[in-house]
C-alpha positions, 0 to 999 in steps of 0.5 A: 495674650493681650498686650498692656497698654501705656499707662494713662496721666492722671490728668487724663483719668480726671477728665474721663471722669468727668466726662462719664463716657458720654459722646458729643451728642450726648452732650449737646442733648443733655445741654438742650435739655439743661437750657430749657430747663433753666429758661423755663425756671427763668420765666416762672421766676420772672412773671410768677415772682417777679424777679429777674435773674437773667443776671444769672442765668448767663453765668449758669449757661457759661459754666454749664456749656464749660462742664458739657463741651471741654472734657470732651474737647480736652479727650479730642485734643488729647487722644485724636480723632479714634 
């Protein structure tokens, strides 16, 4: 019979949620991937229509490395290392 476990705070639920399962190099696959993109779209907007968004893009690259790397850091911190 397998034994049950502790219930798990909400907080921590949220987060796995967020997180989707995916590891760390998941994360930092998908936040390569993320960053090409966006400078790709940077150049296009930069010399096909002659607007600047750098402005953006590192508020963009703030938020996106926040949404990547915290949950996984909080599940880390929360749970150890296994």
């Amino acid at each position: 019979m397998p034994t049950p476990q502790a219930p798990q705070p909400a907080f921590l639920r949220k987060v796995e949620e967020l997180n989707g399962g995916r590891s760390i190099w998941a994360n930092l696959g998908a936040f390569l991937c993320v960053l090409g993109m966006m400078g790709a779209a940077n150049y296009i907007c930069k010399f096909a229509l002659h607007a600047d968004m750098s402005y953006v893009l590192r508020v963009l690259v703030v938020a996106m490395a926040c949404y990547f790397f915290v949950p996984p850091l909080v599940l880390w911190l929360w749970r150890g290392r296994s």
